[in-house]
C-alpha positions as CSV (number, residue, x, y, z in Angstrom):
1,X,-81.4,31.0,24.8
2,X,-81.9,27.3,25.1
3,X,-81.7,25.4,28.4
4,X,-78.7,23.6,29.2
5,X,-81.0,20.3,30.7
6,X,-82.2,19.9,27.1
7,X,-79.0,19.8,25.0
8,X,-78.1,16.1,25.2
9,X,-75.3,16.2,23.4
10,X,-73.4,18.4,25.9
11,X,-74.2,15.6,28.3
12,X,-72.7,12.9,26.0
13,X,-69.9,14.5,25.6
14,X,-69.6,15.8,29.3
15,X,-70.1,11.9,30.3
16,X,-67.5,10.5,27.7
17,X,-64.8,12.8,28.9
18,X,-65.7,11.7,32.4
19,X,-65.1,8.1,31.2
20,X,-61.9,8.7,29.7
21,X,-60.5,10.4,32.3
22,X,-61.5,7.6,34.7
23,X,-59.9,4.8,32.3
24,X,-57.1,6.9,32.2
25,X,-56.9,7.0,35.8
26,X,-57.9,3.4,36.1
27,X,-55.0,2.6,33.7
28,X,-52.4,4.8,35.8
29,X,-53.3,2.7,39.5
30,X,-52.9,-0.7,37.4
31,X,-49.7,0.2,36.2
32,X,-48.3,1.8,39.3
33,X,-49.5,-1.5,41.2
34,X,-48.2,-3.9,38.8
35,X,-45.0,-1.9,38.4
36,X,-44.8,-2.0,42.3
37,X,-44.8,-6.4,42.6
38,X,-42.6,-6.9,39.9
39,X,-39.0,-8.2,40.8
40,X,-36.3,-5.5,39.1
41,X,-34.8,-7.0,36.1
42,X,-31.7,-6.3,34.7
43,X,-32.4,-4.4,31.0
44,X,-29.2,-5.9,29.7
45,X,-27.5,-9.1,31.1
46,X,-23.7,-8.2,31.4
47,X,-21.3,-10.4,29.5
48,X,-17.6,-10.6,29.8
49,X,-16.0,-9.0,26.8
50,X,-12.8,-8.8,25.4
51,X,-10.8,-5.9,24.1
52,X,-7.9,-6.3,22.2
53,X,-5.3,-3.4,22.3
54,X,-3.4,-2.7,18.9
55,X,-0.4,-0.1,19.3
56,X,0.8,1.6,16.3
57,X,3.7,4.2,16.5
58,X,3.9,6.9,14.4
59,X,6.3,5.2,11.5
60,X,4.3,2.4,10.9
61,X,2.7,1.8,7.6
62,X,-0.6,1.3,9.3
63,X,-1.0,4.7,10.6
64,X,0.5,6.0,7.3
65,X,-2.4,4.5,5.3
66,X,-5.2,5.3,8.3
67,X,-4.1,9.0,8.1
């Protein structure tokens, strides 16, 4: 059975996991911190809108044609 010390390749790959997960982690504490100074926005400015309200009775042509 070989020894573990002499596969480098197990170490490469042990040591680029290890790197990823600390860019990953890295990555996580920048966002949180950035996320945390930022001002809240508003996702979607409200506008004023207009609705426009169109009653139709049952014997009107329109809602003969629309049904």
């Amino acid at each position: 059975m070989s020894d573990w010390t002499s596969l480098w390749y197990v170490w490469l790959i042990l040591l680029l996991v290890f790197l990823l997960l600390l860019c990953g982690v890295s990555a996580s504490c920048v966002r949180f911190c950035c996320r945390k100074k930022r001002l809240p926005v508003e996702p979607f400015p409200r506008h004023a809108c207009d609705l426009t309200v169109i009653g139709i009775d049952s014997d009107s042509t329109a809602h003969s044609t629309v049904t």
